[in-house]
N, C-alpha and C positions, 0 to 999 in steps of 0.2 A: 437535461442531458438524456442522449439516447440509452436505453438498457445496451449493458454488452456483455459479454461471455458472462455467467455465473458455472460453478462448480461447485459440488457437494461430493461427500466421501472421500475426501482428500486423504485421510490417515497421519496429518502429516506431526510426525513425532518433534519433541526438544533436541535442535543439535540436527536437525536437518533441514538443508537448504530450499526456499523456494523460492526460483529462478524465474524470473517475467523478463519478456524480451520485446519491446515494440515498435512501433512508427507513431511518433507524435505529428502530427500534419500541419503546416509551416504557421496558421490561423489558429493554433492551440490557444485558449483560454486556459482551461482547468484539466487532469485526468484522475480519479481514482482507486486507490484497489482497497478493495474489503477483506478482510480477515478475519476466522472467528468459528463459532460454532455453527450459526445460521445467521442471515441479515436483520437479525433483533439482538443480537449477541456478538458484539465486534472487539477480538482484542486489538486488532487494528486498522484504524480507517486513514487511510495515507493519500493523500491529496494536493499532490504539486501543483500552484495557483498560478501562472504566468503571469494573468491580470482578469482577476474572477473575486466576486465579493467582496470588493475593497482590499487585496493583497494582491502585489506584483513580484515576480520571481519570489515567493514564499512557500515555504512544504507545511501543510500544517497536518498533524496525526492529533488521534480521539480515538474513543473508546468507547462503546455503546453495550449499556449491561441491561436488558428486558426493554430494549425499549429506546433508553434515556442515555441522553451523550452526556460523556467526562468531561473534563477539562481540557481545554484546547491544549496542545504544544505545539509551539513553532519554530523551526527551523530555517536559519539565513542563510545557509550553503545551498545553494538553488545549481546543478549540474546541470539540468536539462536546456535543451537548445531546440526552438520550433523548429517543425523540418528536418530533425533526425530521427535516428532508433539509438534506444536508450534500454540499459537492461539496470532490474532489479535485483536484491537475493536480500530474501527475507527468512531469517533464523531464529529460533527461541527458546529461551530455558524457561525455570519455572518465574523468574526476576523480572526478564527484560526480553524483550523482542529488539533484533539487533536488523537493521535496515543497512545494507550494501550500498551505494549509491556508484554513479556513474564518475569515473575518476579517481578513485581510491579514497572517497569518502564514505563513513561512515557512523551513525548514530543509534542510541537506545533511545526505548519506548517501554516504559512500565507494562507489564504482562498483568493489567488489572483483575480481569478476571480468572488470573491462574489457570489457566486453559492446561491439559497433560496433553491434549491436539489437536490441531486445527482441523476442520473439516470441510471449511465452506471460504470461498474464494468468488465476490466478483469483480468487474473492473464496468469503469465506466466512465461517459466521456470523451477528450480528445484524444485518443490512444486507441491503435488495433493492433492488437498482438497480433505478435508471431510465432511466439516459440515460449510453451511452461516445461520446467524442466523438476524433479525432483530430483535434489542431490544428498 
């Protein structure tokens, strides 16, 4: 996968929203977004799989502490549609990181490394943003 946007310094507190908004391009395999302190330190690594590493229409989230990935979780609610824009909103207390989905779904994600806030954000993949919003 190609690099795409990273961002650092984010600020972004428990209880406030972070909004992704993009274009999956109609030939998607995989896209996606990193969350966390820096890209060794991910309280969330979220990865909608079309059909990429042996999963088809599957989200699967991990969590990466110095280094070293968690324990997969995966998600069967798959919203996304090649060949649309599709928006995220990812929010967190000190428990659980709560993922928005596309359609009025929504799921947690254990806040393993207890992070008080995020600072680092990349995306990568079949997806190009268009619009992060902080709400």
């Amino acid at each position: 996968m190609a690099c795409g946007l990273v961002a650092s310094n984010l600020n972004l507190k428990p209880g406030e929203c972070l909004r992704v908004r993009g274009e999956v391009p109609p030939d998607a395999k995989s896209f996606v977004l990193n969350m966390g302190k820096d890209g060794n330190n991910l309280c969330l690594h979220f990865n909608p799989r079309f059909d990429a590493h042996g999963d088809t229409n599957t989200i699967v989230c991990n969590s990466k502490d110095g280094g070293a990935w968690g324990a997969e979780q995966r998600e069967s609610v798959f919203p996304f549609q090649p060949g649309s824009v599709v928006e995220v909103c990812i929010s967190f207390d000190q428990a659980d990181l709560t993922i928005q989905l596309p359609g009025g779904y929504d799921f947690k994600f254990p806040n393993r490394l207890n992070l008080e806030a995020i600072n680092y954000l990349a995306a990568d993949g079949d997806f190009k943003i268009k619009c992060v919003a902080f709400e």
